[in-house]
N, C-alpha and C positions, 0 to 999 in steps of 0.2 A: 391795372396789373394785379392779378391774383399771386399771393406769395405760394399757397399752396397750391398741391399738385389732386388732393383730394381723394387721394386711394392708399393706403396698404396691399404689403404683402405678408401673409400668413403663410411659415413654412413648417410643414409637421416634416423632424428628421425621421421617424417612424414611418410612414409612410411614405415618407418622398414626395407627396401632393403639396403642391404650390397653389395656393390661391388670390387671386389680386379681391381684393373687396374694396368699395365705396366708402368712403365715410361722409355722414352725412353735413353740411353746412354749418349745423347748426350746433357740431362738438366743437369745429374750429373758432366760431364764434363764439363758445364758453371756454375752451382752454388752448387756442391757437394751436400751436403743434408745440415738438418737443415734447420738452418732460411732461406738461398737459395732456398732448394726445396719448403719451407712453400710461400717463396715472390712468385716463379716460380708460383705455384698454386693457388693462393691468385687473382693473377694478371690476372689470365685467367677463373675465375670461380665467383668472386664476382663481381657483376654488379656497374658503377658508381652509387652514389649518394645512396648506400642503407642502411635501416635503422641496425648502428649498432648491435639493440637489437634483430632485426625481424629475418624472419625465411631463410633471403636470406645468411645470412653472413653466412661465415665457419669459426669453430675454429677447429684449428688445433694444436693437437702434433706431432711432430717430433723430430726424434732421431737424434744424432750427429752421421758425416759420420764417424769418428772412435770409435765410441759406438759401445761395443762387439766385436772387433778387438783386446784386450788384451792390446793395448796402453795404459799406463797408464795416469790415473786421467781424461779418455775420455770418462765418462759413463754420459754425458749431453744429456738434451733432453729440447723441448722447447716449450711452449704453444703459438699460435699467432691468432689474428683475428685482424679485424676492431676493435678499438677501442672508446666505448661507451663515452671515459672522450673526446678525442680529434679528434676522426670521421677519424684519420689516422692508422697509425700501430701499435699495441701493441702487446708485446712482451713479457712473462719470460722465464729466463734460471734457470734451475733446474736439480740436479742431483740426484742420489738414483738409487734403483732396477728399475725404471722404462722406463728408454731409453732401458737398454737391453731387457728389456721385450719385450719393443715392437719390436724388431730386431728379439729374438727367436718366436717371434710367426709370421716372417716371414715379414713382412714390414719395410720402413721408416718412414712411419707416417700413423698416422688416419688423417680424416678429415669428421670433424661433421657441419650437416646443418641440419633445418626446427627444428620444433618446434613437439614434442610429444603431444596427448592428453591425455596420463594419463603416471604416474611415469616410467621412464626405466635407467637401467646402461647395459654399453659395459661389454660383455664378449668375451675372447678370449685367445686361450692357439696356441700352435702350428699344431691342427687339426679342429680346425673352429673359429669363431667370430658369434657374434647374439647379440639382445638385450634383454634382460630380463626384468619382469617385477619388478618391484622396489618398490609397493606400503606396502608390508610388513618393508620395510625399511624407508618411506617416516613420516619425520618428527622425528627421531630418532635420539640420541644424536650420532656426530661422531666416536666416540670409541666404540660404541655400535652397530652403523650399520657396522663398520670393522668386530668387531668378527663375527655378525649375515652371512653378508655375506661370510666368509670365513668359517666357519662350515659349511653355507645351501650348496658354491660350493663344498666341500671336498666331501659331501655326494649324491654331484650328479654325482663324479667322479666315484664312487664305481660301 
């Protein structure tokens, strides 16, 4: 059984372009997944000296290499960028439905960059990913932008 799925997804909010990329064998093999494959990427895609907050940095989730492997208590996933407080690495580990999520819908991690001009949230299930537009939801209490968006996606399943 392979724990990883072997791909990323890169999302420039700037553009709107989604792209699945490969990674190769032989990162997983030097830093597994998680925070390894988040430093792996981090390391080769955020330029010295850039502004935390700007639109160069990437924040990244990723899923634990035995997230969705059935291992128990291995369903972690981890948020990582540049961070804004201390200009080096920052990191959370966090578990719930959301590391396997991102495994059943086919990757190890997202990896978000640039900056949007007007409101969007990540959608993605196991037959695509896109961004939506978000401003129906912009400025709305967070238990209330959950429900709204989980009816408006149910109803766009149909």
């Amino acid at each position: 059984m392979k724990c990883c799925m072997g791909k990323i997804l890169e999302i420039d909010l700037e553009s709107g372009e989604i792209r699945p990329r490969t990674v190769p064998d032989e990162v997983y093999e030097a830093v597994l997944a998680g925070k390894g494959l988040a430093a792996w990427y981090m390391m080769r895609h955020i330029p010295p000296g850039v502004d935390p907050l700007g639109p160069d940095n990437v924040l990244c989730f990723v899923s634990g290499a035995l997230t969705g492997t059935g291992a128990l208590m291995c369903g972690r996933w981890m948020v990582t960028t540049k961070s804004p407080l201390t200009g080096g690495w920052g990191d959370a580990n966090c578990g719930g439905m959301f590391g396997p999520a991102i495994k059943q819908c086919g990757y190890d991690g997202l990896f978000f960059r640039g900056i949007s001009d007007h409101p969007v949230y990540f959608y993605a299930d196991n037959k695509t990913a896109e961004l939506r537009d978000a401003t129906d939801y912009w400025g709305m209490p967070a238990p209330d932008a959950e429900k709204k968006l989980t009816a408006d996606n149910w109803e766009k399943k149909k």
